[in-house]
Biopython code that builds the backbone (N, CA, C, O; Angstrom):
import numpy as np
from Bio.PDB.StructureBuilder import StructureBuilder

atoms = [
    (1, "UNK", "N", (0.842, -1.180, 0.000)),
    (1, "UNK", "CA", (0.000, 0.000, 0.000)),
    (1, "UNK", "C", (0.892, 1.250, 0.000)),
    (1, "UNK", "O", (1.924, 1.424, 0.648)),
    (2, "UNK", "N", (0.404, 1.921, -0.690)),
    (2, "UNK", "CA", (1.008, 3.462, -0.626)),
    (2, "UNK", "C", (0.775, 4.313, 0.232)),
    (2, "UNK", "O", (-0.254, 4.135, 0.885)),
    (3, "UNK", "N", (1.326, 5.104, 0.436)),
    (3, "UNK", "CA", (0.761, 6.478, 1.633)),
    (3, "UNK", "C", (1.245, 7.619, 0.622)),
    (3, "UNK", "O", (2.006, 7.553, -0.344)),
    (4, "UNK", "N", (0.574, 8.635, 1.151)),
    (4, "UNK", "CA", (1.130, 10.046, 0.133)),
    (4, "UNK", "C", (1.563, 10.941, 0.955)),
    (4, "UNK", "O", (0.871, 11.298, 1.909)),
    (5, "UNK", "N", (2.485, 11.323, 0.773)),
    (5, "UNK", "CA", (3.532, 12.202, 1.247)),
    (5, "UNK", "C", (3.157, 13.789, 1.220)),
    (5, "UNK", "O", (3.277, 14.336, 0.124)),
    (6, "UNK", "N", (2.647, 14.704, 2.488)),
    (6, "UNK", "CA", (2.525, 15.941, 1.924)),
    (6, "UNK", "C", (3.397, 16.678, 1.622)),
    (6, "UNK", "O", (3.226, 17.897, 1.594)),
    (7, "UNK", "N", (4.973, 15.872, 1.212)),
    (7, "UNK", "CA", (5.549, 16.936, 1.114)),
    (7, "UNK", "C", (6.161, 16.253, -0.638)),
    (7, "UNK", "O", (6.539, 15.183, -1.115)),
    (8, "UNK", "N", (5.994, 17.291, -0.958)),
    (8, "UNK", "CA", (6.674, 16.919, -2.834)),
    (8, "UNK", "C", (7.830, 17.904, -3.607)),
    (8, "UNK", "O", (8.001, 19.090, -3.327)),
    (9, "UNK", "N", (8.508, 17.223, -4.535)),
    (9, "UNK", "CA", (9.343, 18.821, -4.701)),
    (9, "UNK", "C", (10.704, 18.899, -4.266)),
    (9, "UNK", "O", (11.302, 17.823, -4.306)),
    (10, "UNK", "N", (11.131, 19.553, -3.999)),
    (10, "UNK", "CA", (12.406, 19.786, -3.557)),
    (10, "UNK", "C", (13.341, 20.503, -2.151)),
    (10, "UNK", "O", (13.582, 21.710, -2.173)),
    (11, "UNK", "N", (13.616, 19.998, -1.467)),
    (11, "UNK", "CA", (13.670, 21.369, -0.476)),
    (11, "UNK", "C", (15.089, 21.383, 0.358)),
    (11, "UNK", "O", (15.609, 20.544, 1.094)),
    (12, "UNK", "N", (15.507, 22.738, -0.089)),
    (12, "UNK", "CA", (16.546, 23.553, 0.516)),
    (12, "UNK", "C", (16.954, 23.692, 2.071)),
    (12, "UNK", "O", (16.193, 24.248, 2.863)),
    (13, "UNK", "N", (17.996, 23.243, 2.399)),
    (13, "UNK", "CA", (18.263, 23.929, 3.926)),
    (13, "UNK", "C", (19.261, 25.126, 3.445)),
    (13, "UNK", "O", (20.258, 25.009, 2.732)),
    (14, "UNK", "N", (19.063, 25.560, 3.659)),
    (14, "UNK", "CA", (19.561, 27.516, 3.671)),
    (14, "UNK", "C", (20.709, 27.390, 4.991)),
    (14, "UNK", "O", (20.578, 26.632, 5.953)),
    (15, "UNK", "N", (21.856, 28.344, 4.756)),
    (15, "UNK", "CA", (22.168, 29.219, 5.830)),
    (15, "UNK", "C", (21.906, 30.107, 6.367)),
    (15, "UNK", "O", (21.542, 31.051, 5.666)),
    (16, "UNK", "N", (21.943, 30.321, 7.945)),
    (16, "UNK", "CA", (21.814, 31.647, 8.368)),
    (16, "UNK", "C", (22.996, 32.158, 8.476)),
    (16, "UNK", "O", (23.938, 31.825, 9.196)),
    (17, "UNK", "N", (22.794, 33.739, 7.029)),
    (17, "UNK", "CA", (24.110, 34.359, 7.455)),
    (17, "UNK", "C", (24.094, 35.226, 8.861)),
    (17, "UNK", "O", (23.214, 35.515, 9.671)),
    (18, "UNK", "N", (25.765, 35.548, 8.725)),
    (18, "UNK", "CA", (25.719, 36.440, 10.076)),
    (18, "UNK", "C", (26.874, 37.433, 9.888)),
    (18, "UNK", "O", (27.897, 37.291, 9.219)),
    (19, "UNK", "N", (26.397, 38.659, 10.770)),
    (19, "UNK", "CA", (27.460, 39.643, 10.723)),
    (19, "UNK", "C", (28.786, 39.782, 11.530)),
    (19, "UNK", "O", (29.081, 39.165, 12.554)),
    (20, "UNK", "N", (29.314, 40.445, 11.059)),
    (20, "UNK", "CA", (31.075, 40.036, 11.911)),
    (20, "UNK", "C", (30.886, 40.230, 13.498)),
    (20, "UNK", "O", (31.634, 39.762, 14.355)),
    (21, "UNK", "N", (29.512, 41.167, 13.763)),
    (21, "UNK", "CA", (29.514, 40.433, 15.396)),
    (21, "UNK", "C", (28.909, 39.259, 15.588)),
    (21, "UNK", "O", (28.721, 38.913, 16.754)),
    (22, "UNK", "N", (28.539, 38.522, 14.662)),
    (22, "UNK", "CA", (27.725, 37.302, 15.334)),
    (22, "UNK", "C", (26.732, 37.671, 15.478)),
    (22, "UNK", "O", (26.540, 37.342, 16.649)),
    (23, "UNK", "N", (25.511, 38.342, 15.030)),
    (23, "UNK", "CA", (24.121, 38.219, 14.718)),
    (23, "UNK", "C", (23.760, 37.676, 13.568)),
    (23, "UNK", "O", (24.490, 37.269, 12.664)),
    (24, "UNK", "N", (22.293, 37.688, 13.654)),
    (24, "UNK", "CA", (22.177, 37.267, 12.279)),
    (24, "UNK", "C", (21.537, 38.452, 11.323)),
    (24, "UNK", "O", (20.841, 39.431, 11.590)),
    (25, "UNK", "N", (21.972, 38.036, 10.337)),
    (25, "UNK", "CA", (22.292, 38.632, 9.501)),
    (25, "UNK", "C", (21.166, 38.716, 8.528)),
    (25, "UNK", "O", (21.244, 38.017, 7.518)),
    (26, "UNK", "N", (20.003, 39.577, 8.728)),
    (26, "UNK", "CA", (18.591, 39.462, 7.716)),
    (26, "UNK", "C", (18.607, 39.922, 6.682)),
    (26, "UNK", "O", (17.920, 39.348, 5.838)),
    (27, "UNK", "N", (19.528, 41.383, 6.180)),
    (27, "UNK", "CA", (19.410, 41.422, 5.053)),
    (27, "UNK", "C", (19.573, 40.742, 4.030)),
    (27, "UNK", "O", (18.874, 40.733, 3.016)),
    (28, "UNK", "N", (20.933, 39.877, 4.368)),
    (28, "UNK", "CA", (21.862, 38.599, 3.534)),
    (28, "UNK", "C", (20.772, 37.504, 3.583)),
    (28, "UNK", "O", (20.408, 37.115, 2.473)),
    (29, "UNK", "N", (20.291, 37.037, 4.455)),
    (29, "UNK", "CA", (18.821, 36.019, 4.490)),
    (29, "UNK", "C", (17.825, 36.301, 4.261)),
    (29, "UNK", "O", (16.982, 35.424, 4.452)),
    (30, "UNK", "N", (17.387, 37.524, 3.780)),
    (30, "UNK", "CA", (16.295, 37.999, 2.917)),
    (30, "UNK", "C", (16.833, 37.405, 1.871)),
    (30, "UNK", "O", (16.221, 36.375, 1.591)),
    (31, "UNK", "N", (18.109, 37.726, 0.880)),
    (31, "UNK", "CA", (18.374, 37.530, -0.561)),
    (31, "UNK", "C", (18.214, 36.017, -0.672)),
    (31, "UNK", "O", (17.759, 35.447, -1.663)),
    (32, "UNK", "N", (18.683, 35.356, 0.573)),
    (32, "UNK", "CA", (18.831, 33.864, 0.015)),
    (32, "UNK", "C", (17.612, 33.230, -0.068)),
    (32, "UNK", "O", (17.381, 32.607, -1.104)),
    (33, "UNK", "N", (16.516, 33.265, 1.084)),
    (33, "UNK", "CA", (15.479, 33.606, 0.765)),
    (33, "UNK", "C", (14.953, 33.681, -0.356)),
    (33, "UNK", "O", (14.526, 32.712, -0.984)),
    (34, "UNK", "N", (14.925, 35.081, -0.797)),
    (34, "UNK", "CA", (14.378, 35.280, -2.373)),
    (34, "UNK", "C", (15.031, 34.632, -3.424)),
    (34, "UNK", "O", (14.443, 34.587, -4.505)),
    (35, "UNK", "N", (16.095, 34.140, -3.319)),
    (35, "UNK", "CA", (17.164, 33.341, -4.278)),
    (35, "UNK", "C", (15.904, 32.108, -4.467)),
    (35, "UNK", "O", (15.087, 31.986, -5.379)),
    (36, "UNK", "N", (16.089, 31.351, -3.343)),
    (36, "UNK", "CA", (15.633, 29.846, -3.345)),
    (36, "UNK", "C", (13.139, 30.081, -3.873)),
    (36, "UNK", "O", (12.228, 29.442, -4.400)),
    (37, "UNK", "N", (13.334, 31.078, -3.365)),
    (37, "UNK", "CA", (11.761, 31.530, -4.439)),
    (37, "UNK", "C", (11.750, 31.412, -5.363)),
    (37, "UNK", "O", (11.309, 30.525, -6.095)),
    (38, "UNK", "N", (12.604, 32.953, -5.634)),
    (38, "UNK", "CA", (12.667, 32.605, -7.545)),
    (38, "UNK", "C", (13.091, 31.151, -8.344)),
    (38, "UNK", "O", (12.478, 30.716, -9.319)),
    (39, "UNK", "N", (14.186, 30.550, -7.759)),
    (39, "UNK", "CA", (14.276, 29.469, -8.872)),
    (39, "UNK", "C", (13.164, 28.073, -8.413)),
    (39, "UNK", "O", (13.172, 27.028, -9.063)),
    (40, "UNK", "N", (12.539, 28.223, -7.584)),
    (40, "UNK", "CA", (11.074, 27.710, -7.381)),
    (40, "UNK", "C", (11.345, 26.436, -6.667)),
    (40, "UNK", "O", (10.944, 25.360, -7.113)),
    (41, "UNK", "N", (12.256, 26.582, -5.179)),
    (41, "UNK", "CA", (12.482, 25.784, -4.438)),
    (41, "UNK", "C", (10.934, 25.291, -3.953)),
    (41, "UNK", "O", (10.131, 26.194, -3.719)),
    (42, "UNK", "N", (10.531, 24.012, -3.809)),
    (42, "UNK", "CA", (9.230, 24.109, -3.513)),
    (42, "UNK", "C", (9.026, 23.760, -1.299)),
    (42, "UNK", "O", (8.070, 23.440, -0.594)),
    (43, "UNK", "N", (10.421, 24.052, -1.031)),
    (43, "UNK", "CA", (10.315, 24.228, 0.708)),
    (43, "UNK", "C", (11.649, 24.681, 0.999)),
    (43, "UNK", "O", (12.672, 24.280, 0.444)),
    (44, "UNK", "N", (11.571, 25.484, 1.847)),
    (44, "UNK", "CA", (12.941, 25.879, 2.579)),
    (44, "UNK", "C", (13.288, 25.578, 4.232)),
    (44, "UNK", "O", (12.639, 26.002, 5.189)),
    (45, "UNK", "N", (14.874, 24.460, 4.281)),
    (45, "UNK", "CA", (14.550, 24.161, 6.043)),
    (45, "UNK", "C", (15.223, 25.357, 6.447)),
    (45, "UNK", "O", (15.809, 25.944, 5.538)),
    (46, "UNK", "N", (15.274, 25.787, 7.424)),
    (46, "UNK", "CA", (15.920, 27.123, 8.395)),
    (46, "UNK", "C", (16.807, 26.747, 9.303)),
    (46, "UNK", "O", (16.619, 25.542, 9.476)),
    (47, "UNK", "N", (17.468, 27.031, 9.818)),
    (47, "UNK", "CA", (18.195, 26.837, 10.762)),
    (47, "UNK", "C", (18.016, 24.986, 11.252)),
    (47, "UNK", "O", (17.797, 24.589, 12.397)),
    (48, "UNK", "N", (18.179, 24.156, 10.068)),
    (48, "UNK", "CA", (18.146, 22.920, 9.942)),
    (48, "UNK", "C", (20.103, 22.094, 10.087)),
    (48, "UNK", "O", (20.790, 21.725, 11.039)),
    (49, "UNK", "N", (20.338, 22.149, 8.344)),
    (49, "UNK", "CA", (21.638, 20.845, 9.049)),
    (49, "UNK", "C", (22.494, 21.419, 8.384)),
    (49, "UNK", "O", (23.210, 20.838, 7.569)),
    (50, "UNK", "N", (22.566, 23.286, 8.773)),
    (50, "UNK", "CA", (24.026, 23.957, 8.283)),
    (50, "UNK", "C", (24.518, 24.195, 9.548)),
    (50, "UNK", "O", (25.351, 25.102, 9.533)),
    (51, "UNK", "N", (24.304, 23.695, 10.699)),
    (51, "UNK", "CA", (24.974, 24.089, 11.551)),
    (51, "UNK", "C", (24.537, 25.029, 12.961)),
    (51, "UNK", "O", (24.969, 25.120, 14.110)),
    (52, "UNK", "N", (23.673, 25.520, 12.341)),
    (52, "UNK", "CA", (22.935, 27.148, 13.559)),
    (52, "UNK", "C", (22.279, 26.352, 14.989)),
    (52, "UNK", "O", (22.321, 26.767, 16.148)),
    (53, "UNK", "N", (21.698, 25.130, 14.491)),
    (53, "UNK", "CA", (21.149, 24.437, 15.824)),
    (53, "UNK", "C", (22.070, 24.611, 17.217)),
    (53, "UNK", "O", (21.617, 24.767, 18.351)),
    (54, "UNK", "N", (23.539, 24.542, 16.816)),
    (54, "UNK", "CA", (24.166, 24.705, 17.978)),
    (54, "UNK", "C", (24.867, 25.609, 18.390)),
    (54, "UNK", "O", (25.671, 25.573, 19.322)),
    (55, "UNK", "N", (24.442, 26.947, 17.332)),
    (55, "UNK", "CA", (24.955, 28.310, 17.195)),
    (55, "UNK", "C", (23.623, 29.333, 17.956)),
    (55, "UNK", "O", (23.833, 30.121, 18.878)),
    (56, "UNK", "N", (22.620, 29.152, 17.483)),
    (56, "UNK", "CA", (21.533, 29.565, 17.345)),
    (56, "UNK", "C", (20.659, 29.654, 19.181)),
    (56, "UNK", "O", (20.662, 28.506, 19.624)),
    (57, "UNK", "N", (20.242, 30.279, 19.829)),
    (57, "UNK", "CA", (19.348, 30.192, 21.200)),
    (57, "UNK", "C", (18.544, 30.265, 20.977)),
    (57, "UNK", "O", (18.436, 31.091, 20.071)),
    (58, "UNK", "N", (17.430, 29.749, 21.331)),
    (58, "UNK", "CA", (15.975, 29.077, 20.944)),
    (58, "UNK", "C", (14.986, 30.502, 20.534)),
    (58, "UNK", "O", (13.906, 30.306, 19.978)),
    (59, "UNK", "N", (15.413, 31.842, 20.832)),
    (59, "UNK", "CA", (14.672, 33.167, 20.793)),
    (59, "UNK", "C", (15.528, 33.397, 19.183)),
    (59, "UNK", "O", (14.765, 33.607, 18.240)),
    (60, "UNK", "N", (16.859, 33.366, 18.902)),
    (60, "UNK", "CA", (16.904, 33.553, 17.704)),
    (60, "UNK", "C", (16.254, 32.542, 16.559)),
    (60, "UNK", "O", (15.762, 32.919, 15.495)),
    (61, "UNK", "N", (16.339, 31.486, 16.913)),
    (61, "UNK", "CA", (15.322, 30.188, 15.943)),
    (61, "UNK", "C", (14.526, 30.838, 15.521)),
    (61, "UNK", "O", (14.377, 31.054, 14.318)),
    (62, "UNK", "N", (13.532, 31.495, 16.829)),
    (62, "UNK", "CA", (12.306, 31.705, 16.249)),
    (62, "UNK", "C", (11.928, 33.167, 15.495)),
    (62, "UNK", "O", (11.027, 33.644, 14.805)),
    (63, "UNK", "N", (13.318, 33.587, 16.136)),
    (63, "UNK", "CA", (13.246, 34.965, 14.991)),
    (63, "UNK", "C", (13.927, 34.785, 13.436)),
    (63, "UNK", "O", (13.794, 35.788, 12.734)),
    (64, "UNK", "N", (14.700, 33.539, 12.758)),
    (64, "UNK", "CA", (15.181, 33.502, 12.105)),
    (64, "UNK", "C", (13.954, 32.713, 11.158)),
    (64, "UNK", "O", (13.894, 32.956, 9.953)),
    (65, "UNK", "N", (13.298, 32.062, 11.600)),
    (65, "UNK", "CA", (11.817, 31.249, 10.970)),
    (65, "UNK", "C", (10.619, 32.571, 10.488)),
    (65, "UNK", "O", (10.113, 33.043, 9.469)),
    (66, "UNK", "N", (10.600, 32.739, 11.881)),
    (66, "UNK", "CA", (9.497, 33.929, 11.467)),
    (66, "UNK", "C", (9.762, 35.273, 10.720)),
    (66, "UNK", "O", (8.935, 36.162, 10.517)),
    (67, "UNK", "N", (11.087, 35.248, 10.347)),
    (67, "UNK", "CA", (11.341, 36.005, 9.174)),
    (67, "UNK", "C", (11.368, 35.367, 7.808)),
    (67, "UNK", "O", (10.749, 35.854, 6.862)),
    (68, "UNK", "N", (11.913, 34.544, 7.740)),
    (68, "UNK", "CA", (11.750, 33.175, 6.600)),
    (68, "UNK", "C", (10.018, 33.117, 5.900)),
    (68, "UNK", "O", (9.555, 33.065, 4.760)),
    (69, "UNK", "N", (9.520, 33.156, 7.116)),
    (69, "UNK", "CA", (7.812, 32.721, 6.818)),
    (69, "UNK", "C", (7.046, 34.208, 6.507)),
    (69, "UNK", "O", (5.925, 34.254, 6.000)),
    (70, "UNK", "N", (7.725, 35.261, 6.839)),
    (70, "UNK", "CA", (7.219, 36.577, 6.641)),
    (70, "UNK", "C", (7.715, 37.336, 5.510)),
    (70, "UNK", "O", (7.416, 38.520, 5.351)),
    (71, "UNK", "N", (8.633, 36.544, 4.542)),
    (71, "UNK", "CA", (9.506, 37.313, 3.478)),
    (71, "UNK", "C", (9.030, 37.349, 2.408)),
    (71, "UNK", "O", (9.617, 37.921, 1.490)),
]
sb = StructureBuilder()
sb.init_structure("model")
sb.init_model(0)
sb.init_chain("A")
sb.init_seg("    ")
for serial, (resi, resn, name, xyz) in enumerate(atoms, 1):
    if name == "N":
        sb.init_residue(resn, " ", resi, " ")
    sb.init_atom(name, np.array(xyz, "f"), 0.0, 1.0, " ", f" {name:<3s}", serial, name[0])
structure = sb.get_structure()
């Protein structure tokens, strides 16, 4: 038997850039962002398996998503 998958397509884990103090860096993750739109990524992971999980404190996660989801 089959099951169907809601997820189809292709999907990107992105970096979060960051600035030479160590924030992150939204303007640079706006573009990548819009990069992975235009060529019609059909999902983007965030702060997934480039690394930020153990860079990242659980208040920036959710500011680095909810910019992702607001762009």
């Amino acid at each position: 038997m089959r099951t169907k998958s809601i997820f189809t397509g292709s999907c990107c884990a992105i970096v979060t850039p960051f600035d030479k103090n160590g924030n992150t860096n939204f303007e640079e993750l706006k573009k990548i962002v819009e990069f992975q739109i235009e060529n019609k990524t059909d999902c983007i992971c965030a702060c997934g398996t480039t690394g930020e999980a153990s860079t990242l404190n659980d208040k920036e996660h959710l500011e680095v998503i909810e910019f992702i989801v607001n762009t």
